[in-house]
ZAMARGU-4260 file (C-alpha; in steps of 0.2 Angstrom, whole numbers, plus 5000, padded with zeros to 4 digits):
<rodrens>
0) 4754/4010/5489 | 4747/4028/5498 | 4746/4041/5487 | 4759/4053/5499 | 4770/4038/5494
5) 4766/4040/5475 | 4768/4058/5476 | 4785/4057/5485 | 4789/4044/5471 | 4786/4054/5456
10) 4793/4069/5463 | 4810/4060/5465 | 4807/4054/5446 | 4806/4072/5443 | 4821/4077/5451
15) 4831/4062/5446 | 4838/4062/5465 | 4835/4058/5480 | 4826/4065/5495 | 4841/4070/5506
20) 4836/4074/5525 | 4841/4057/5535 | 4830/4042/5538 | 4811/4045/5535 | 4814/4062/5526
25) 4803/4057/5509 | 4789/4047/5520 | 4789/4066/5530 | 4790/4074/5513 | 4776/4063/5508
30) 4766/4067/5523 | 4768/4085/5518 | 4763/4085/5499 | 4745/4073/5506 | 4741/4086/5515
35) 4743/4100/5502 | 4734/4089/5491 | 4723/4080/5499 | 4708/4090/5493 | 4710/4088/5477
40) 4704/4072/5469 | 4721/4059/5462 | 4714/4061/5444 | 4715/4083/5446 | 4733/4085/5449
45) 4744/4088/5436 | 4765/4088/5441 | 4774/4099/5431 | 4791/4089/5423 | 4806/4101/5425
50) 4826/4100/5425 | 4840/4111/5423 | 4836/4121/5409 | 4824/4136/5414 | 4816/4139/5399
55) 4809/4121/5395 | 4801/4123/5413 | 4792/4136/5408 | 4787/4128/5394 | 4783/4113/5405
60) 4774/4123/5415 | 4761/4131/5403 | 4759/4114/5395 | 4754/4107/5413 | 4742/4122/5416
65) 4735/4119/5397 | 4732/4099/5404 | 4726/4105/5421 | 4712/4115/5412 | 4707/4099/5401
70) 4703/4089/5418 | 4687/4081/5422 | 4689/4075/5441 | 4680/4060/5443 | 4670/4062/5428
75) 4663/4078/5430 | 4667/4096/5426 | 4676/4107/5435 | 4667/4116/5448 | 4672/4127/5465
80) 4670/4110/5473 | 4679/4098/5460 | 4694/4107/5457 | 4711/4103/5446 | 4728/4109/5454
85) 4745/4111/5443 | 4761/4105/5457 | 4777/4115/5454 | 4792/4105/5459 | 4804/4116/5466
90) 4815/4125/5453 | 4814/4139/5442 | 4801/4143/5426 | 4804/4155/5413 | 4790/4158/5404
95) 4790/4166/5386 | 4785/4182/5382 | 4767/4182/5374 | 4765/4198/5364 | 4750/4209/5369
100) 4745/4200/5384 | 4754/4189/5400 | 4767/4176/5399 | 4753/4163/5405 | 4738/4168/5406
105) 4727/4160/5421 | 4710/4158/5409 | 4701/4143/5418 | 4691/4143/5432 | 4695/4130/5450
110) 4712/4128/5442 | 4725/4130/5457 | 4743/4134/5455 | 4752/4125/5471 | 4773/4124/5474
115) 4777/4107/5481 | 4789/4115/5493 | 4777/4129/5500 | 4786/4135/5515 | 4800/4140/5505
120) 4792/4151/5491 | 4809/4154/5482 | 4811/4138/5481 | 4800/4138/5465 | 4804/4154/5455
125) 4789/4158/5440 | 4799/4171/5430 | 4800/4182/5414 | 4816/4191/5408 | 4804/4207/5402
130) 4801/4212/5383 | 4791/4224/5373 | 4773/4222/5371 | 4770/4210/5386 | 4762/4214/5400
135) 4769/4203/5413 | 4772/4184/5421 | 4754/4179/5424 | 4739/4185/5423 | 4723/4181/5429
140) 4705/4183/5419 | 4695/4171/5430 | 4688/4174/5448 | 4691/4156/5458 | 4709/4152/5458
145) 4720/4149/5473 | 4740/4149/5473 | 4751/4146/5485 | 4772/4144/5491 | 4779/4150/5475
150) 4787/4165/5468 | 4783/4177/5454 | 4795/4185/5447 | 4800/4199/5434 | 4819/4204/5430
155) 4818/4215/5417 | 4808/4230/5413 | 4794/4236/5400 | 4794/4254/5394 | 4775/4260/5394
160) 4765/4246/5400 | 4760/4242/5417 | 4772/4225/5419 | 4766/4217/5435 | 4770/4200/5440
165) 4752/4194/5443 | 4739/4206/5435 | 4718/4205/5437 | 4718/4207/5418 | 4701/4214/5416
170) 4685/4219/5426 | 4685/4204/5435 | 4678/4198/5454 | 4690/4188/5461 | 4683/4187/5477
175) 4684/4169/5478 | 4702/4168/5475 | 4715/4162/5487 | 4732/4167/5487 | 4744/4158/5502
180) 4763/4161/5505 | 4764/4169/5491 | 4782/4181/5484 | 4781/4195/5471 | 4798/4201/5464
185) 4806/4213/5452 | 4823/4217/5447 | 4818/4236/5447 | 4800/4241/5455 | 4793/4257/5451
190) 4779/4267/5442 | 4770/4255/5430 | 4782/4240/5434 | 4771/4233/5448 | 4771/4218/5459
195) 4754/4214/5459 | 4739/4225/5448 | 4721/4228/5446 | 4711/4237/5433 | 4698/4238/5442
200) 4694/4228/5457 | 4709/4218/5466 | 4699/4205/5480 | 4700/4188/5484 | 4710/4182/5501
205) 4728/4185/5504 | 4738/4174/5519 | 4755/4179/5520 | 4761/4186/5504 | 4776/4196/5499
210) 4780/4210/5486 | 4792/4224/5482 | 4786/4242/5479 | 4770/4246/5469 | 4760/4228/5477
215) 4742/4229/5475 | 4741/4243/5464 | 4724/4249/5459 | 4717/4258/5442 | 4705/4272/5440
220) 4689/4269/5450 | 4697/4254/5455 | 4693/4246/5473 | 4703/4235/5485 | 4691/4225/5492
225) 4703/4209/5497 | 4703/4201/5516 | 4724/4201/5521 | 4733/4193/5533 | 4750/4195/5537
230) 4756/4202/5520 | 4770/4213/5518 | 4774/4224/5504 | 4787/4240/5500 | 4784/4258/5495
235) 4768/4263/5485 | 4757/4248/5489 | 4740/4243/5495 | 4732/4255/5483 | 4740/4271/5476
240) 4736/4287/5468 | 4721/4282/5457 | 4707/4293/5456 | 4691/4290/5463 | 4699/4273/5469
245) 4694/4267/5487 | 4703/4254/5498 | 4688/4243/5506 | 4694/4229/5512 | 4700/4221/5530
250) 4718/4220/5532 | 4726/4212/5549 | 4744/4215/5553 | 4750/4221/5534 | 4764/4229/5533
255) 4771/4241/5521 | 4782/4256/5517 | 4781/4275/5513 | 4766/4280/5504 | 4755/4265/5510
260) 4736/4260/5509 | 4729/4273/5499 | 4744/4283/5502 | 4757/4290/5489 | 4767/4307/5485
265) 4754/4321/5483 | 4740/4312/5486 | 4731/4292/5486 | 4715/4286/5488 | 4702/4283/5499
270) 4700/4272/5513 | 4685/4265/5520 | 4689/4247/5523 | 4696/4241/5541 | 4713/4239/5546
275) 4721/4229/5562 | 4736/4233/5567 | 4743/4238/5552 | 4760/4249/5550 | 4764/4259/5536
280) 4779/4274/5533 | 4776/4294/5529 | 4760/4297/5517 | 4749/4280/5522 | 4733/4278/5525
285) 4723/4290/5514 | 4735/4306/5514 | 4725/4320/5506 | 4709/4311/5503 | 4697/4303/5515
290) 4700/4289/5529 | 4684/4284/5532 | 4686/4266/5539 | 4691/4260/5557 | 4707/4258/5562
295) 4715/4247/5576 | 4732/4249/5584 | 4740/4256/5567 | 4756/4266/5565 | 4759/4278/5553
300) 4772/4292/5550 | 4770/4310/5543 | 4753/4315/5533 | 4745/4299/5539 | 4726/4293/5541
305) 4720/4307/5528 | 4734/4321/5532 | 4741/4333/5521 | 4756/4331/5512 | 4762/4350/5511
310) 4759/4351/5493 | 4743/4349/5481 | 4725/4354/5483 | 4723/4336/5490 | 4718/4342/5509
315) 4712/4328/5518 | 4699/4322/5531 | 4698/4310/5545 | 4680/4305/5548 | 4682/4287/5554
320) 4686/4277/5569 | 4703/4276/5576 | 4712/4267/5591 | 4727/4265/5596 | 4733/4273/5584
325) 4750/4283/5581 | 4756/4295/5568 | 4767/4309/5566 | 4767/4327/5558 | 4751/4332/5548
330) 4741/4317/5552 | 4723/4314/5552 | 4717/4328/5544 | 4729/4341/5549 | 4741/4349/5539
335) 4731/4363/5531 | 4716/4374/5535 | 4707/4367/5524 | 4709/4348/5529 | 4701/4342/5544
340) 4698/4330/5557 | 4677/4323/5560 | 4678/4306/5566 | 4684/4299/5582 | 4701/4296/5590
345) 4704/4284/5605 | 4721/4282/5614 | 4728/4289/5598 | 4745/4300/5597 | 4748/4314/5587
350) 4764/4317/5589 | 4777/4330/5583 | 4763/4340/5572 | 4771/4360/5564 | 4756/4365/5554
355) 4737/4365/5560 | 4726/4353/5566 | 4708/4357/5564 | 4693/4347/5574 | 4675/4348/5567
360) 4658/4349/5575 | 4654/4332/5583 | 4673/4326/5581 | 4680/4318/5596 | 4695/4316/5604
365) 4698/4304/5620 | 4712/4297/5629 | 4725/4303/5617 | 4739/4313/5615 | 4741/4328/5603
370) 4758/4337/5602 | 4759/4352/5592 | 4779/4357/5591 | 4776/4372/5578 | 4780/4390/5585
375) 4765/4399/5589 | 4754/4387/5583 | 4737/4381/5593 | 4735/4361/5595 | 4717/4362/5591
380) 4709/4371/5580 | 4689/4370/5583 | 4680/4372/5564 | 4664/4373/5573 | 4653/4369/5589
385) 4651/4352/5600 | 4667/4344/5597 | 4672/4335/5612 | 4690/4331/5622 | 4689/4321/5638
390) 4705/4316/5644 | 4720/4321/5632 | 4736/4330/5634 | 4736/4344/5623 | 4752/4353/5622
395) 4758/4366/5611 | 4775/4376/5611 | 4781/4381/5627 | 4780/4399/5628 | 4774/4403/5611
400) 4757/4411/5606 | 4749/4395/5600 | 4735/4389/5612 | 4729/4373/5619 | 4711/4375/5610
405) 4708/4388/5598 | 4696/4394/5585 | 4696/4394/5565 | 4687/4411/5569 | 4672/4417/5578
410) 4665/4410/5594 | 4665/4392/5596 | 4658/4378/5610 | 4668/4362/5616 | 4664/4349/5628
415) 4680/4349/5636 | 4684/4338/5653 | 4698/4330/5661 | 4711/4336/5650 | 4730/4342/5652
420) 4736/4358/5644 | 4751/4367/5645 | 4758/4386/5641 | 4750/4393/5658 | 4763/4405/5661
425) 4762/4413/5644 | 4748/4426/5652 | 4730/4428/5657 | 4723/4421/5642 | 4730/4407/5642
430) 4728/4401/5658 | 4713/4389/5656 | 4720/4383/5641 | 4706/4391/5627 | 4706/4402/5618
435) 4697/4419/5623 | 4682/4415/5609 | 4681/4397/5616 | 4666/4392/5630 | 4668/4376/5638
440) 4651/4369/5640 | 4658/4360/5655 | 4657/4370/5669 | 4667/4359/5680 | 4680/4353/5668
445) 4691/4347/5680 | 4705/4352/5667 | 4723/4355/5672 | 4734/4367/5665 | 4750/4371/5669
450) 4767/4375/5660 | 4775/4360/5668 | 4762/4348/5658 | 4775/4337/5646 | 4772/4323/5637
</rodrens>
């Protein structure tokens, strides 16, 4: 007999019914579950039984992960290579509260938690009802552990501790882990009721996982150093408002809400790691601290990319790489005089910005767009010498006192060229779009000014 067809078999023992889907359903079924398993060994998996009554799932559940734990593959010890997996028939788990630390707790190195139905991940529901002195539905104190096409879930709440339904419980480097089509619920996410939390360092690899608010929180000093693809999560995720904390990892085509990677009210975190095509709401992307790392073809909203929320000593600066990039408002580094922009922006817009936006020396801005709706106020600000524009449209208010290019105070160099600027007709200082105490080190700058310039 193959051992798909065994699987297929002891699943429908599981499940006393079955497989419904026309002819040749279970053998497709089959074919699916060999290929989930196939790299673990026949003596390394561990089905969990289950039925109709939640609880005495759950309790299944932790005793298959106790048994899974116990496993010697072929006779030898469990290793990155020689790995034991728990199978979780579709169905839902609740798990019992465990005072002082997580419902199950993932303790066990190379032991993988994998839904038998893993394109469907709330199909299979791992849950907790909430209760005093728990910290959540699992938690992991190991660093090799993969999951994948199930649910965690939390539906109730816990007053002064930080419930999450997956926690890195203590200092620990879970690079190697590897997490796949994975959902993070709660009945009520907020402030210490989180999807998915770190005390210090939150790695590993993440495929297509989903959360609610507060996903991939981070704790004092903390870092996010995990590789993400595809994941989505809501508001206050992908790092937060810890201080000294630092989002470092590489994150392609993530997804989140208001007050996103390193972002949150007042003021998030720093982020030096590289993001692809990420899109975030208002306050993402460092607001008030630094963005150091590269960004490619994100989207932000107000106070983005190290902007300044209006509130807060927090300021912000932009000293990395962005392309493609758009945000609105006080975005990378603008927002106050004291918050500023050093890196460099490519085909970037700035759209919509009504307080300042100051460029440092050596800061470059090429190919964008930078729109300054304020009354009276300047697009650019220069904070000192050598900062270079080539080929931007840089407008300011129509008819107002603001200028194209302006100065923090004194007099000020910039290599200008090829740019469009507007408020010509405003007077004679204004008619090569700088300021009187700015020099073009250009002489032929081949600008254009010109009260008709829009974007």
């Amino acid at each position: 007999m193959s051992y798909g067809k065994r699987i297929a078999e002891a699943l429908e023992e599981l499940t006393g019914t079955t497989p419904t889907g026309g002819k040749g359903y279970a053998a497709r079924a089959a074919a699916a579950l060999e290929a989930i398993l196939a790299s673990y060994a026949s003596d390394a998996i561990v089905i969990v039984n289950h039925g109709d009554d939640v609880d005495d799932n759950g309790t299944n559940l932790a005793s298959a992960y106790a048994a899974a734990c116990a496993l010697t593959p072929g006779g030898s010890a469990l290793s990155a290579t020689n790995r034991a997996v728990v199978a979780i028939p579709p169905g839902t788990y609740r798990l019992a509260t465990a005072v002082g630390s997580c419902c199950l707790e993932l303790d066990t190195e190379y032991v993988d938690l994998v839904a038998l139905a893993p394109g469907s991940p709330e199909a299979t529901r791992v849950t907790w009802a909430g209760g005093a002195g728990c910290f959540g539905t699992i938690g992991q104190s190991v660093g090799d552990v993969r999951m994948s096409g199930f649910t965690i879930a939390c539906t109730g709440d816990v007053s002064g501790n930080n419930a999450f339904r997956i926690g890195i419980l203590a200092d620990q480097d879970i690079s190697a882990s590897i997490y796949r089509n994975m959902h993070f619920r709660h009945s009520n996410p907020k402030a210490n009721q989180y999807s998915i939390s770190a005390y210090q360092h939150l790695a590993g690899t993440w495929y297509h996982c989903v959360a609610d608010a507060y996903a991939w929180r981070l704790g004092t000093n903390g870092d996010l150093s995990a590789t993400m693809y595809d994941c989505e999560a809501g508001n206050f995720s992908y790092g937060g408002d810890a201080s000294g904390a630092d989002v470092t990892g590489t994150f392609y085509r993530c997804i989140g809400g208001s007050s996103c990677f390193g972002g949150c009210t007042n003021y998030g975190c720093v982020c030096s790691g590289d993001f692809y095509d990420c899109i975030a709401g208002n306050t993402s992307f460092a607001m008030g601290k630094e963005a150091s790392g590269n960004f490619y073809r994100c989207r932000g909203g107000a106070a983005c990319f190290a902007g300044y929320a209006g509130s807060g000593t927090d300021y912000g600066t932009f000293s990395g790489y962005a392309e493609d990039c758009y945000a609105t408002g006080s975005s990378f580094g603008g927002g106050h005089a004291a918050a500023v922009c050093s890196g460099e922006l490519v085909r970037c817009e700035l759209r919509t910005m009504t307080a300042v936006f100051r460029l440092a020396a050596g800061g470059i801005i090429r190919d964008s767009v930078v729109e300054q709706t304020g009354a009276n106020l300047s697009c650019i600000i220069l904070n000192g010498n050598a900062a270079i524009l080539y080929n931007d449209t840089l407008v300011v208010a129509e008819g107002g006192n603001g200028y194209p290019i302006d100065t923090a105070g004194g007099a000020k160099t910039v290599i200008c060229a090829h740019c469009r600027m507007n408020n010509f007709d405003k007077g004679a200082d204004y008619q090569d779009g700088l300021e009187v105490n700015v020099t073009n080190s250009i002489t032929t700058s081949y600008n254009v000014v010109d009260s008709d310039v829009a974007i």
